[in-house]
N, CA, C and O atoms as a CHARMM CRD file, in Angstrom:
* protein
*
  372
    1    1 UNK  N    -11.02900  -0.81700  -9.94000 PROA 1      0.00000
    2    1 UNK  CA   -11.90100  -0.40300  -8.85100 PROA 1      0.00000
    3    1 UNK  C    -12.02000   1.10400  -8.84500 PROA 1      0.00000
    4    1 UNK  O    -11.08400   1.71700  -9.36000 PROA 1      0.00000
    5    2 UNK  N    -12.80100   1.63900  -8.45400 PROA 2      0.00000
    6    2 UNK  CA   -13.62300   2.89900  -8.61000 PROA 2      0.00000
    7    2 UNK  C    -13.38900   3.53100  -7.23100 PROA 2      0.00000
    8    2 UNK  O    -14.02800   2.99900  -6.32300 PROA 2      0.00000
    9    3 UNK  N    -12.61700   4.53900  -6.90200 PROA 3      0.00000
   10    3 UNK  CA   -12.74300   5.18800  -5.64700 PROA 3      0.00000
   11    3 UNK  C    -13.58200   6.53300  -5.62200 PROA 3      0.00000
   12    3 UNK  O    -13.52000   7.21800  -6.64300 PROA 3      0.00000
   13    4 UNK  N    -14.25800   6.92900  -4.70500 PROA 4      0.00000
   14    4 UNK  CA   -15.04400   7.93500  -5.10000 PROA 4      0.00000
   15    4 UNK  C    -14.57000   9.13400  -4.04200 PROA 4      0.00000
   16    4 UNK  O    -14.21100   8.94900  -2.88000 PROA 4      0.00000
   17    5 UNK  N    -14.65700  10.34500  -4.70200 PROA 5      0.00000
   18    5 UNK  CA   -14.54800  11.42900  -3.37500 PROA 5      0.00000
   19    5 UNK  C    -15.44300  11.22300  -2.43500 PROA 5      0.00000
   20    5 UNK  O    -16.45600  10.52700  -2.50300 PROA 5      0.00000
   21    6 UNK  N    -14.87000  12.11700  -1.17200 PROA 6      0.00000
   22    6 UNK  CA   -15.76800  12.29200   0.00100 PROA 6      0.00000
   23    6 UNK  C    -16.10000  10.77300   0.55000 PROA 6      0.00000
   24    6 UNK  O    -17.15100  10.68800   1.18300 PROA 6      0.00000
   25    7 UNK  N    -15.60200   9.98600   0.44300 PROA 7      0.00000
   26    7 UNK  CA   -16.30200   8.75400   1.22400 PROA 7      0.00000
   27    7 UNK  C    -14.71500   7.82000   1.37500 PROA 7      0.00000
   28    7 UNK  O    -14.02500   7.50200   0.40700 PROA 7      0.00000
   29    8 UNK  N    -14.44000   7.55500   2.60800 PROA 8      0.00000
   30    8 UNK  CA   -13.65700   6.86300   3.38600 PROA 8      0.00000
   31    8 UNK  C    -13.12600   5.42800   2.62200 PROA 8      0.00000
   32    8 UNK  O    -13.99700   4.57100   2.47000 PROA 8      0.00000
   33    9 UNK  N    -11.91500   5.15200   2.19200 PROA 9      0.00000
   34    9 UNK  CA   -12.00200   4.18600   1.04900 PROA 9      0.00000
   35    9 UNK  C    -10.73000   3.31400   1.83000 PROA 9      0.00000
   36    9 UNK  O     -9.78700   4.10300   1.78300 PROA 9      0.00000
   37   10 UNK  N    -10.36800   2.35000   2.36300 PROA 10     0.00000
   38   10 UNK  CA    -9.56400   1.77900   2.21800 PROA 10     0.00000
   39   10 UNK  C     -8.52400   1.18900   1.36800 PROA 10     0.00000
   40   10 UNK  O     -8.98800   0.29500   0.66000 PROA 10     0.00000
   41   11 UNK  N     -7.20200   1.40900   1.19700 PROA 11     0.00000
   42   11 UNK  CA    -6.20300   1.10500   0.10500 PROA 11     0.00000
   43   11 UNK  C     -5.08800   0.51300   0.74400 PROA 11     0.00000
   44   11 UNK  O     -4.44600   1.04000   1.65300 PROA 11     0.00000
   45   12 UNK  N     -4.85100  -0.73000   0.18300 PROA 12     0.00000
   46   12 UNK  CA    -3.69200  -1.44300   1.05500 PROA 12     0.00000
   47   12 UNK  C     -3.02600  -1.88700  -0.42000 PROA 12     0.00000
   48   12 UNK  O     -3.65700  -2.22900  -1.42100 PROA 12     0.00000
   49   13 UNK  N     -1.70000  -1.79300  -0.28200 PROA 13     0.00000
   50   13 UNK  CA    -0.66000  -2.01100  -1.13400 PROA 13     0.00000
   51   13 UNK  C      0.46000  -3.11400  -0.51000 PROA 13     0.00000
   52   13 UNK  O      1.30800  -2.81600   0.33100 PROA 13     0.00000
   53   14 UNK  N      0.23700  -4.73300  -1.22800 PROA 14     0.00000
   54   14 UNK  CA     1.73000  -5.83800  -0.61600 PROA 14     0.00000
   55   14 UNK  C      2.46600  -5.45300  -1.28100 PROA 14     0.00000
   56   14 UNK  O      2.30100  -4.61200  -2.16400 PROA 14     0.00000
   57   15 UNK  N      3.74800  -6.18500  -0.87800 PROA 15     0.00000
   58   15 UNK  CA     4.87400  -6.97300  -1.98000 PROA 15     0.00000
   59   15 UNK  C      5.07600  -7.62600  -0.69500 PROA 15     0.00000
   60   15 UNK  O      4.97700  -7.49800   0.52600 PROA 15     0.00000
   61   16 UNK  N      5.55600  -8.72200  -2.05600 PROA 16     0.00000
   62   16 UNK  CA     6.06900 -10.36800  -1.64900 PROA 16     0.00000
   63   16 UNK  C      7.74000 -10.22500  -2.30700 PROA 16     0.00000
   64   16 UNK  O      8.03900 -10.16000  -3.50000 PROA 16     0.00000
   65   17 UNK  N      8.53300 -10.20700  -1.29900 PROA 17     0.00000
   66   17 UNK  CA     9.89500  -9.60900  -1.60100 PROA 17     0.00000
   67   17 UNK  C     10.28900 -11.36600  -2.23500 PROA 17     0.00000
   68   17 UNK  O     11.44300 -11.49900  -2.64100 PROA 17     0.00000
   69   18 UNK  N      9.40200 -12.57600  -2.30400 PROA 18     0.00000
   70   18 UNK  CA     9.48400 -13.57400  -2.56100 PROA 18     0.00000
   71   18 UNK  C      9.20900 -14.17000  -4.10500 PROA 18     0.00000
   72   18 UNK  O      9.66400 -15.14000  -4.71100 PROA 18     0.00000
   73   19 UNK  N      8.41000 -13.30400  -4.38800 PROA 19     0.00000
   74   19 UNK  CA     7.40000 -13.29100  -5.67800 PROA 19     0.00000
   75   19 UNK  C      7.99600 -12.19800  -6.65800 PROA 19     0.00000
   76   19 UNK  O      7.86100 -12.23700  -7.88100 PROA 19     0.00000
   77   20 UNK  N      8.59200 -11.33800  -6.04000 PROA 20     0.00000
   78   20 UNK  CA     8.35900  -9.80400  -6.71200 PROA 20     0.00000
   79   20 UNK  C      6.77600  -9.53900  -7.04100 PROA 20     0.00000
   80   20 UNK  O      6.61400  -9.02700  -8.14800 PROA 20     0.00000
   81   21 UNK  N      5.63000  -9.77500  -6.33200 PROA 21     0.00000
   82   21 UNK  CA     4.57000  -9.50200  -6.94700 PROA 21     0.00000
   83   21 UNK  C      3.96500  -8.14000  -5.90100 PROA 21     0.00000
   84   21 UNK  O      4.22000  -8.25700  -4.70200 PROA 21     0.00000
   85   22 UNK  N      3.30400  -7.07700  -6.28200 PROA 22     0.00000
   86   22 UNK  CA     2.90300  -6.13300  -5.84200 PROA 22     0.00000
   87   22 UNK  C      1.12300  -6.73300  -5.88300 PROA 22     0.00000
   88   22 UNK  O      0.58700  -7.30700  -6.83100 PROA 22     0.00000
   89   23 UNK  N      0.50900  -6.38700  -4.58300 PROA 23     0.00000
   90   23 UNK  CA    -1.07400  -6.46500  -4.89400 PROA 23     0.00000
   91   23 UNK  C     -1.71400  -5.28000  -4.32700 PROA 23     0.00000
   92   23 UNK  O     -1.24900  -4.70900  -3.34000 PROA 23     0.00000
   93   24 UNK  N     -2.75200  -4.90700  -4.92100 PROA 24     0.00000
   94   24 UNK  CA    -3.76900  -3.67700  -4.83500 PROA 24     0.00000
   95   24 UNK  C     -5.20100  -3.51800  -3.93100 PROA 24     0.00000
   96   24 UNK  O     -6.11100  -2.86800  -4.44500 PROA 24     0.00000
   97   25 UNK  N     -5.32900  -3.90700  -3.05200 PROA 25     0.00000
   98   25 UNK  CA    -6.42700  -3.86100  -2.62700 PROA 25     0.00000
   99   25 UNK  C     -7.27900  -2.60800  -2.63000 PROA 25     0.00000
  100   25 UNK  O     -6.79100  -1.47800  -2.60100 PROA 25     0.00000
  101   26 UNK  N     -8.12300  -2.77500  -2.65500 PROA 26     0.00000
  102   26 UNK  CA    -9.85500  -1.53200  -2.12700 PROA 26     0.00000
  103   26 UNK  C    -10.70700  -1.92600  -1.27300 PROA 26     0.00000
  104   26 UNK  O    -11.46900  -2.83500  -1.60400 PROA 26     0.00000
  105   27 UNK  N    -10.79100  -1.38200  -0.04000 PROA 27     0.00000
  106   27 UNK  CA   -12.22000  -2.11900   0.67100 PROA 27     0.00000
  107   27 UNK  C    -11.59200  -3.50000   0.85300 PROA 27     0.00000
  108   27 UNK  O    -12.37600  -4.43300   0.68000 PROA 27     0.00000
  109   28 UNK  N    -10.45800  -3.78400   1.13700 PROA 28     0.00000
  110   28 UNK  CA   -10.10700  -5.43000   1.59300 PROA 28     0.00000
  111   28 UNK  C    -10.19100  -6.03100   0.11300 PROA 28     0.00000
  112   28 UNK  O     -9.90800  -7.21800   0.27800 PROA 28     0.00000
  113   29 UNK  N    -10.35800  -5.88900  -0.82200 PROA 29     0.00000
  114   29 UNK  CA   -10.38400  -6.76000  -1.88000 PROA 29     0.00000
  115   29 UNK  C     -9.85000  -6.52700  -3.24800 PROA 29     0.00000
  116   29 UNK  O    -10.24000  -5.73600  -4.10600 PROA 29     0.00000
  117   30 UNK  N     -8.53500  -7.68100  -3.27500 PROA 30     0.00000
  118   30 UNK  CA    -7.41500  -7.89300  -4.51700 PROA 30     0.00000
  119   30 UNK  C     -8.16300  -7.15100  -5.54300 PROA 30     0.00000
  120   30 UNK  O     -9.23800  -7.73500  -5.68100 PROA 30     0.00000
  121   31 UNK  N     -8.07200  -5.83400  -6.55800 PROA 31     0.00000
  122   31 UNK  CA    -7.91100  -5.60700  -7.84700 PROA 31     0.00000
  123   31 UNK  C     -6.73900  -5.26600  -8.71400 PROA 31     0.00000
  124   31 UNK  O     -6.68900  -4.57500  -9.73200 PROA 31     0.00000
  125   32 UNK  N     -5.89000  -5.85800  -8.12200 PROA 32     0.00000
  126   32 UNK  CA    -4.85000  -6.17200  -9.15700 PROA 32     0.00000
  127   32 UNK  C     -3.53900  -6.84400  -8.55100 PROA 32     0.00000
  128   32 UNK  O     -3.12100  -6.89500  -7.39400 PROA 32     0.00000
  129   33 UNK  N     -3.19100  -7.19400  -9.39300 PROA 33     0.00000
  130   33 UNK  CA    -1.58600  -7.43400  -8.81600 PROA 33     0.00000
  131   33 UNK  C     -0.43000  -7.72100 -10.07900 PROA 33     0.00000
  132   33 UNK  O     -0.65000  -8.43000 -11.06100 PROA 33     0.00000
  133   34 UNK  N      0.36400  -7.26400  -9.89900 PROA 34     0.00000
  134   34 UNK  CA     1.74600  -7.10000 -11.11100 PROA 34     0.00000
  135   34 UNK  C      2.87300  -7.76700 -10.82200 PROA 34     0.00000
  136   34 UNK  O      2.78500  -8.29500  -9.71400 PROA 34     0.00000
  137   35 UNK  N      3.88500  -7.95900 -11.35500 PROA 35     0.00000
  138   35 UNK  CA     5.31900  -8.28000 -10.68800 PROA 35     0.00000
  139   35 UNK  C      5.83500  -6.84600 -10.92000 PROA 35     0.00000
  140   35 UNK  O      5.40500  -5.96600 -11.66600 PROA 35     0.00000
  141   36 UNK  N      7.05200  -6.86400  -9.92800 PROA 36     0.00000
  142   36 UNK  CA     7.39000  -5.24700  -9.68900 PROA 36     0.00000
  143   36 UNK  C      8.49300  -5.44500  -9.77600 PROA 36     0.00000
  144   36 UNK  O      8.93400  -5.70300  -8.65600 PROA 36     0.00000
  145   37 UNK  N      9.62500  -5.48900 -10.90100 PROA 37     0.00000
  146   37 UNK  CA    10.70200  -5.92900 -10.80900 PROA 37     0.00000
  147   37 UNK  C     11.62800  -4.80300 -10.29800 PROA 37     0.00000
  148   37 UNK  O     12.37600  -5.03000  -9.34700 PROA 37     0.00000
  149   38 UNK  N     11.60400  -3.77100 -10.81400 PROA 38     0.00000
  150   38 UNK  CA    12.07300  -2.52200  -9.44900 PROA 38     0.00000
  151   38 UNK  C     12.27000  -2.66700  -8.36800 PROA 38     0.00000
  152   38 UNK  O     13.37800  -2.29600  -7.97900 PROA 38     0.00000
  153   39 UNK  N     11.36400  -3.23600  -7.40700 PROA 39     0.00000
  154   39 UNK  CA    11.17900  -3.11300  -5.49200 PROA 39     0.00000
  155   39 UNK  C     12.22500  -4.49100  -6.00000 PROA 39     0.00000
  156   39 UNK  O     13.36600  -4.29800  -5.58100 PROA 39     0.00000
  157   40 UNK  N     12.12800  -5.50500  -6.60900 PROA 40     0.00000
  158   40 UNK  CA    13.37200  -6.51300  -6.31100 PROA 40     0.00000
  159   40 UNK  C     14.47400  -6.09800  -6.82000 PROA 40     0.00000
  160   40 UNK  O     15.01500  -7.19200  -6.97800 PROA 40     0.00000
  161   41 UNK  N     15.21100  -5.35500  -7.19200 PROA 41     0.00000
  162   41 UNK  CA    16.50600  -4.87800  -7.39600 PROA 41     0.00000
  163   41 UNK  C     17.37900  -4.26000  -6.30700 PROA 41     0.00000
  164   41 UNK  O     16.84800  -3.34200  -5.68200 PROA 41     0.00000
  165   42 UNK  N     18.55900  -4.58200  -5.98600 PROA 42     0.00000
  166   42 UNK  CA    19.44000  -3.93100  -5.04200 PROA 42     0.00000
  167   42 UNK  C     19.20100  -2.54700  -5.15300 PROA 42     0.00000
  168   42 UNK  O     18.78200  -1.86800  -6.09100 PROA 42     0.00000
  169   43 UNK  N     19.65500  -2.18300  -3.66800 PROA 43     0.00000
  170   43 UNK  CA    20.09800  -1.06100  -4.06600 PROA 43     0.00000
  171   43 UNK  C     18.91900   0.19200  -4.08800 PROA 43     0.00000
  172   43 UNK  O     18.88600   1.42300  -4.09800 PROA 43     0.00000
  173   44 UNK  N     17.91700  -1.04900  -4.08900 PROA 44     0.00000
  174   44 UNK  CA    16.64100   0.62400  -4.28700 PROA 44     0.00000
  175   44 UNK  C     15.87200   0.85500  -2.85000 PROA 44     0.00000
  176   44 UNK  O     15.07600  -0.00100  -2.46400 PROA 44     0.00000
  177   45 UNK  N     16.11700   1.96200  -2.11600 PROA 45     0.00000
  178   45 UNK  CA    15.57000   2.07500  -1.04400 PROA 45     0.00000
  179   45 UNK  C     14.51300   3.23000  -0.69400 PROA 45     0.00000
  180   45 UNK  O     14.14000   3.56600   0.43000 PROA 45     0.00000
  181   46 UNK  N     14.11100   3.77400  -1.97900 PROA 46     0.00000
  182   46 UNK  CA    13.05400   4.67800  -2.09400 PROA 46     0.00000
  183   46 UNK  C     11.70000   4.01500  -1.79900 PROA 46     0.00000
  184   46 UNK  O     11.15300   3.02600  -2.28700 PROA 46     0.00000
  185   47 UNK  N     11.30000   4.97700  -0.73800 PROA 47     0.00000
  186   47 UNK  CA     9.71600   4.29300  -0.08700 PROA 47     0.00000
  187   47 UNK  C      8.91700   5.27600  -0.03100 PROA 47     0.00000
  188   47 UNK  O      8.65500   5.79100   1.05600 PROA 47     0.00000
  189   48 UNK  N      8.42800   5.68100  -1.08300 PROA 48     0.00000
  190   48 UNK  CA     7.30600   6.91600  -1.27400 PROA 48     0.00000
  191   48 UNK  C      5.88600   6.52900  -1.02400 PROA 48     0.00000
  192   48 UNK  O      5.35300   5.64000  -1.68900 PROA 48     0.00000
  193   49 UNK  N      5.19400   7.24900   0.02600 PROA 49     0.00000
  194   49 UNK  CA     3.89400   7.12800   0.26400 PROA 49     0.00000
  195   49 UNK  C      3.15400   8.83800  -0.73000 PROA 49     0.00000
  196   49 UNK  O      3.55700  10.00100  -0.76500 PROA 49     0.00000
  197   50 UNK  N      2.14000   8.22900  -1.27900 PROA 50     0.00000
  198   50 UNK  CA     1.37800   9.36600  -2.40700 PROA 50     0.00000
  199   50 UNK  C      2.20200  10.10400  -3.20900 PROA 50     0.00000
  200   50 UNK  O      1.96400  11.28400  -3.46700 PROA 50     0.00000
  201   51 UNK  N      3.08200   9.55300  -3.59400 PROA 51     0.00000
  202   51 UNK  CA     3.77900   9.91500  -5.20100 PROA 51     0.00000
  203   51 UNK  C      3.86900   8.69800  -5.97700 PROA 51     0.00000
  204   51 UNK  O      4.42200   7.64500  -5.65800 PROA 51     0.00000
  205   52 UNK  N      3.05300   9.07900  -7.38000 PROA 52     0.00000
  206   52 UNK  CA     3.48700   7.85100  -8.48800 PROA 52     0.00000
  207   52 UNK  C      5.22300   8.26200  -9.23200 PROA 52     0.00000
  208   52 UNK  O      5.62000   9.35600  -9.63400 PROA 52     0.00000
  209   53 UNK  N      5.82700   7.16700  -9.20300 PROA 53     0.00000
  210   53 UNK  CA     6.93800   7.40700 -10.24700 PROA 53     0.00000
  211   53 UNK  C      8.08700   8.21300  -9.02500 PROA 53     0.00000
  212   53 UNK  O      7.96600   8.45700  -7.82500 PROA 53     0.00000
  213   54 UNK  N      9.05700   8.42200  -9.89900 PROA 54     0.00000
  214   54 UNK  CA     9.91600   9.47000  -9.12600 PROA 54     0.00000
  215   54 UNK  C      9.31800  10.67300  -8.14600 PROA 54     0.00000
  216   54 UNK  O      8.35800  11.27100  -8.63400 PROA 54     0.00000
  217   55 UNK  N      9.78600  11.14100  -6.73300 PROA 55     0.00000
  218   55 UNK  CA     9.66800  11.90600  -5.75500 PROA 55     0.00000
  219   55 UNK  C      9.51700  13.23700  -6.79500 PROA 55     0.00000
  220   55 UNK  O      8.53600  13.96400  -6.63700 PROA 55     0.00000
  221   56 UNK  N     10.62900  13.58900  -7.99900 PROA 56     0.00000
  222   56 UNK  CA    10.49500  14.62100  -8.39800 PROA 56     0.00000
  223   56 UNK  C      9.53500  14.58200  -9.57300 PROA 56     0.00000
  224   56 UNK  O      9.39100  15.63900 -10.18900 PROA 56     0.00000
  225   57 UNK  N      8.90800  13.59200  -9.94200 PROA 57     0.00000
  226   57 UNK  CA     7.74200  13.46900 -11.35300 PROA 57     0.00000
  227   57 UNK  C      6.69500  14.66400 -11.51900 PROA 57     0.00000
  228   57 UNK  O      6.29000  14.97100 -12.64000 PROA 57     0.00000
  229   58 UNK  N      6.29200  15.29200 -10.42700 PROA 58     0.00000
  230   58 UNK  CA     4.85300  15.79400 -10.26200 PROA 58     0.00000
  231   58 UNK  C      3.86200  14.65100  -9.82200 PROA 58     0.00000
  232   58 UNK  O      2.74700  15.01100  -9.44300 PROA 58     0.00000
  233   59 UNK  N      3.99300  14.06000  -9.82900 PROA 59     0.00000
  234   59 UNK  CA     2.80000  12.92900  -9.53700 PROA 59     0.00000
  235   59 UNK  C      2.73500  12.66600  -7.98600 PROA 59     0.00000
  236   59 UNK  O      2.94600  11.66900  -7.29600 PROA 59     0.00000
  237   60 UNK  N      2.39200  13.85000  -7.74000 PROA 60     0.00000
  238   60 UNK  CA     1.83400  13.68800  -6.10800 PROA 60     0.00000
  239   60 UNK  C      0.63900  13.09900  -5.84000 PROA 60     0.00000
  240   60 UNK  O      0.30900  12.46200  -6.84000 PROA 60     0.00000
  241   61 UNK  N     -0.45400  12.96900  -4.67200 PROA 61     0.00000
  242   61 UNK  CA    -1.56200  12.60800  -3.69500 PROA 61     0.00000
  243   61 UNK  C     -1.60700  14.00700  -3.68600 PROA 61     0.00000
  244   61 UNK  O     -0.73200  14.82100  -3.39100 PROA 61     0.00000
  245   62 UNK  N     -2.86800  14.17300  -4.08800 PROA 62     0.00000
  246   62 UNK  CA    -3.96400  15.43700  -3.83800 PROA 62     0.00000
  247   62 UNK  C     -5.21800  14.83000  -2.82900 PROA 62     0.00000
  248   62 UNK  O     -6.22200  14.61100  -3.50600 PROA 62     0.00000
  249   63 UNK  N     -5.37200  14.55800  -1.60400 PROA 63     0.00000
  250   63 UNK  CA    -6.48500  14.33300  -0.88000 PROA 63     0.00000
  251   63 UNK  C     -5.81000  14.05300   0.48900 PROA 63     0.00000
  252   63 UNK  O     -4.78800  14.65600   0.81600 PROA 63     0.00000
  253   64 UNK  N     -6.33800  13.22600   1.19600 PROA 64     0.00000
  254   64 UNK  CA    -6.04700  13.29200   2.65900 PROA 64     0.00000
  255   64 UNK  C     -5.91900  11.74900   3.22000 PROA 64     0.00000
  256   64 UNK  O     -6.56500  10.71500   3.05300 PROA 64     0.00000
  257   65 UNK  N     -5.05300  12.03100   3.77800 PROA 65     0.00000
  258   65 UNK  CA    -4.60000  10.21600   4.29100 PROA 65     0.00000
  259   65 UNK  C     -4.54700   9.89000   5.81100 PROA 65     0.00000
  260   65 UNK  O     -3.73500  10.36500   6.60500 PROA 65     0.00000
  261   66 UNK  N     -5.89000   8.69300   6.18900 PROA 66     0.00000
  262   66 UNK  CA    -6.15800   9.54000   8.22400 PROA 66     0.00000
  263   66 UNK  C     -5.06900   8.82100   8.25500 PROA 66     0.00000
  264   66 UNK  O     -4.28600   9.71200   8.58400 PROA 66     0.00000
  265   67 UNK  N     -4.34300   7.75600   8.14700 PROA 67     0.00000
  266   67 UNK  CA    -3.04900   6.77700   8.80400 PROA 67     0.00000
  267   67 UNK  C     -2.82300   5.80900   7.79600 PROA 67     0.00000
  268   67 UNK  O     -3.62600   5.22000   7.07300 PROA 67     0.00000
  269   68 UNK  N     -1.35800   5.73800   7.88900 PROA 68     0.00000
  270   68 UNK  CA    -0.70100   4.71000   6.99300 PROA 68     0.00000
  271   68 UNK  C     -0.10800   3.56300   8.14900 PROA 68     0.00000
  272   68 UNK  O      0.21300   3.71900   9.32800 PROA 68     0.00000
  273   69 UNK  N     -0.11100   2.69500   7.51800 PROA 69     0.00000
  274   69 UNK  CA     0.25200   1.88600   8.31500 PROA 69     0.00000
  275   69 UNK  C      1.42900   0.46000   7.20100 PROA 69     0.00000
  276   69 UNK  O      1.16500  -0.16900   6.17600 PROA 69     0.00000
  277   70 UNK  N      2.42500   0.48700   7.92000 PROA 70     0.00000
  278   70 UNK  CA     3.82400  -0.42400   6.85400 PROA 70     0.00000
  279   70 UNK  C      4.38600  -1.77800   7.69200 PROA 70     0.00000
  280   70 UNK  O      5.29600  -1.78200   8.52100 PROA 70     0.00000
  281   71 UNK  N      3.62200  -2.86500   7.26100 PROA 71     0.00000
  282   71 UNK  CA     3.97800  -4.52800   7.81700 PROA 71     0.00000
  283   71 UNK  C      5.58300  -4.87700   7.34000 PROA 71     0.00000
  284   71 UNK  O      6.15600  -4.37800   6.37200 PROA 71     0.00000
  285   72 UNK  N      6.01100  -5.64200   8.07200 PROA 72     0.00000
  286   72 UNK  CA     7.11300  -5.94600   7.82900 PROA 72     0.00000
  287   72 UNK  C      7.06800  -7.76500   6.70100 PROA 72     0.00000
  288   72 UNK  O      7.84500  -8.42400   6.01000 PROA 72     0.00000
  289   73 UNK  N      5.73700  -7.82000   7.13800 PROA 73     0.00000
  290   73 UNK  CA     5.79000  -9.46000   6.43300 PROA 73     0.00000
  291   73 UNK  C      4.38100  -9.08200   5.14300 PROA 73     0.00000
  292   73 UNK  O      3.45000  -8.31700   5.39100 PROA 73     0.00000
  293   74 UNK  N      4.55800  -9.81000   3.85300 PROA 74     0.00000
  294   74 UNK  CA     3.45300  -9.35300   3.44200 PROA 74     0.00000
  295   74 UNK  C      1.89700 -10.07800   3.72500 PROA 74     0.00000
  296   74 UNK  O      1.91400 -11.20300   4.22400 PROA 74     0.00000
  297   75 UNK  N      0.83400  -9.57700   3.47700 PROA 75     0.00000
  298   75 UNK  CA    -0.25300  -9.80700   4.25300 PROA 75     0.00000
  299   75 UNK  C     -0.98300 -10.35100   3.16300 PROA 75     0.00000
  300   75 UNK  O     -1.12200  -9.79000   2.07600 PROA 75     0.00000
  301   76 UNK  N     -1.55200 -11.70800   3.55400 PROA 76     0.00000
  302   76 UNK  CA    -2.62600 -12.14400   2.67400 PROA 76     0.00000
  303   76 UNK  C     -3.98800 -11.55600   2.63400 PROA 76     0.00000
  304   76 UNK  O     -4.30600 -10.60500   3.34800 PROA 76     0.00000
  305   77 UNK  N     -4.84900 -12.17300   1.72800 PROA 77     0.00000
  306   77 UNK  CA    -6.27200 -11.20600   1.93400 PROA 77     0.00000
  307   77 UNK  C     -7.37800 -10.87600   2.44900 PROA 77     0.00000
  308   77 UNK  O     -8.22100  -9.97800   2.45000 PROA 77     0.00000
  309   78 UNK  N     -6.96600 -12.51900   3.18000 PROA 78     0.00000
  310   78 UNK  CA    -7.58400 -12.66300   4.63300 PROA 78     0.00000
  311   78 UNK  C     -6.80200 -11.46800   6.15600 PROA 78     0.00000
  312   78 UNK  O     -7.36000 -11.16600   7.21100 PROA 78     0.00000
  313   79 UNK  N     -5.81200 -11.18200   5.81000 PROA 79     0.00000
  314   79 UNK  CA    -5.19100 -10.40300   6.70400 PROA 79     0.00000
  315   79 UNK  C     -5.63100  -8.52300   7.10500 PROA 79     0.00000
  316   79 UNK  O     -5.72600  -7.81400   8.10700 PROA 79     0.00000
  317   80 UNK  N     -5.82100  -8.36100   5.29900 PROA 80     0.00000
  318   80 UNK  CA    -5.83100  -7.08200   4.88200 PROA 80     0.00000
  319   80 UNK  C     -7.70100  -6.67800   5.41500 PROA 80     0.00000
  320   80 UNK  O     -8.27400  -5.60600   5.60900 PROA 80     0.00000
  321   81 UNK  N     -8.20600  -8.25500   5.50600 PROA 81     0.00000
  322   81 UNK  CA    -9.53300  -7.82700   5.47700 PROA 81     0.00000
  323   81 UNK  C    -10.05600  -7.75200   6.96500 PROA 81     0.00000
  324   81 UNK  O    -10.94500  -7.00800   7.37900 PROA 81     0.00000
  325   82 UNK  N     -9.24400  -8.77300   7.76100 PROA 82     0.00000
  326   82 UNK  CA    -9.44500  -8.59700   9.60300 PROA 82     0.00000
  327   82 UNK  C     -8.84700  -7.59500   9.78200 PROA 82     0.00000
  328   82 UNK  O     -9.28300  -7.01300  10.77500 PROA 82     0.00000
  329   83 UNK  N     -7.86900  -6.97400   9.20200 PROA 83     0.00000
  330   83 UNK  CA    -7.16700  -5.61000  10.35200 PROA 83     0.00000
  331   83 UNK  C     -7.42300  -4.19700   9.48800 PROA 83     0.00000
  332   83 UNK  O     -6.52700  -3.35400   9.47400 PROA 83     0.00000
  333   84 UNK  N     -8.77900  -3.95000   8.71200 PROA 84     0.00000
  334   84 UNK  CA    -8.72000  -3.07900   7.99500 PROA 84     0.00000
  335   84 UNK  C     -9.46300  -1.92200   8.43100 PROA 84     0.00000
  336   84 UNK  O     -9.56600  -0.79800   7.94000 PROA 84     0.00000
  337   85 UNK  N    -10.21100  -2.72300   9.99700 PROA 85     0.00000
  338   85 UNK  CA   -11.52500  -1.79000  10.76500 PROA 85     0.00000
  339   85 UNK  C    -10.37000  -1.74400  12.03600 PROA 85     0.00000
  340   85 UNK  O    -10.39700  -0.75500  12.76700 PROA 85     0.00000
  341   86 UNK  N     -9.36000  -2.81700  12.29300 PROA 86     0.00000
  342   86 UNK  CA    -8.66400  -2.71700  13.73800 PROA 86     0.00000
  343   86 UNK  C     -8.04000  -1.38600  14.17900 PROA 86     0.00000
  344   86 UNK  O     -8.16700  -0.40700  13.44400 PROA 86     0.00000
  345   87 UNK  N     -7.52300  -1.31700  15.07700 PROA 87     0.00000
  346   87 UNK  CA    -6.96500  -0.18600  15.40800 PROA 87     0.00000
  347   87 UNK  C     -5.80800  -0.88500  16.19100 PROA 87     0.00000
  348   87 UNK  O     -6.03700  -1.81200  16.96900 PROA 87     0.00000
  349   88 UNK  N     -4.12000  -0.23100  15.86800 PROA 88     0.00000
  350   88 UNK  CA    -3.30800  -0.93500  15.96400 PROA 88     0.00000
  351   88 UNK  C     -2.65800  -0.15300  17.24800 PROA 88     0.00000
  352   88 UNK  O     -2.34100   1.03300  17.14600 PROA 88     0.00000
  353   89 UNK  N     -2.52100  -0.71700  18.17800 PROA 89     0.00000
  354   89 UNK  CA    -1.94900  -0.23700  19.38000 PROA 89     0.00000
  355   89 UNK  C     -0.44200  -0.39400  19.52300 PROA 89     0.00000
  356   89 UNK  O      0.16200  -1.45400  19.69100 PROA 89     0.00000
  357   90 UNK  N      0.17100   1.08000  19.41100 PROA 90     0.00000
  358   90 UNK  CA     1.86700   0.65000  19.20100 PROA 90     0.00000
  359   90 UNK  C      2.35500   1.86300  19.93500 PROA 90     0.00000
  360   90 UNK  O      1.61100   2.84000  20.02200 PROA 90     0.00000
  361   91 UNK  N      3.17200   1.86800  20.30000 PROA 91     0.00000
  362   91 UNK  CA     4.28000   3.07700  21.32700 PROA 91     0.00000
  363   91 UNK  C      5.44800   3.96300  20.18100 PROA 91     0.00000
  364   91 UNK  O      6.52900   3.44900  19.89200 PROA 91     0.00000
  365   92 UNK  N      5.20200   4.74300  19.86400 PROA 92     0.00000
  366   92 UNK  CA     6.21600   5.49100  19.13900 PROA 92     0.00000
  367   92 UNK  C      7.24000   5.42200  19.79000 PROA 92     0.00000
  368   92 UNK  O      7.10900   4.99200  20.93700 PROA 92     0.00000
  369   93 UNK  N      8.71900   5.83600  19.29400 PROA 93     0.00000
  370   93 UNK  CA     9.95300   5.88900  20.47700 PROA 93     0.00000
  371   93 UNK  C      9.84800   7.71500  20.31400 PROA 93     0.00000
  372   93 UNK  O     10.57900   8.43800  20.99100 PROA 93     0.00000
């Protein structure tokens, strides 16, 4: 899938801690999905938002991110595609 500058793109990233499978969405819709045998291994509790690879790789996010948002259950694609315009009402502590 093709993301383009300057225009508002939706990107949602699962895992299925069940599957080990990672999926890719754009705009609400699956282009890819892998098994991620990494995220299923003990022990690994690194949760990097806009870095590929290791925190220290260089492989940062160069652009701008309005809100991230992190489910506790993973979301099918029917899920990713109703709550992708929602706006999620929650109380910080």
């Amino acid at each position: 899938a093709s993301i383009s500058n300057d225009v508002w793109t939706h990107v949602a990233v699962t895992y299925n801690n069940t599957t080990s499978i990672l999926g890719f969405y754009v705009n609400g819709n699956l282009v890819n999905s892998q098994f991620a045998q990494r995220f299923a291994s003990p022990g690994l509790n690194d949760f990097n938002i806009g870095v590929q690879g290791h925190v220290n790789a260089g492989n940062r996010f160069y652009g701008q991110m309005d809100e991230v948002r992190v489910w506790n259950v993973p979301l099918s694609t029917s899920d990713i595609q109703e709550n992708r315009f929602r706006t999620v009402n929650s109380t910080l502590p």
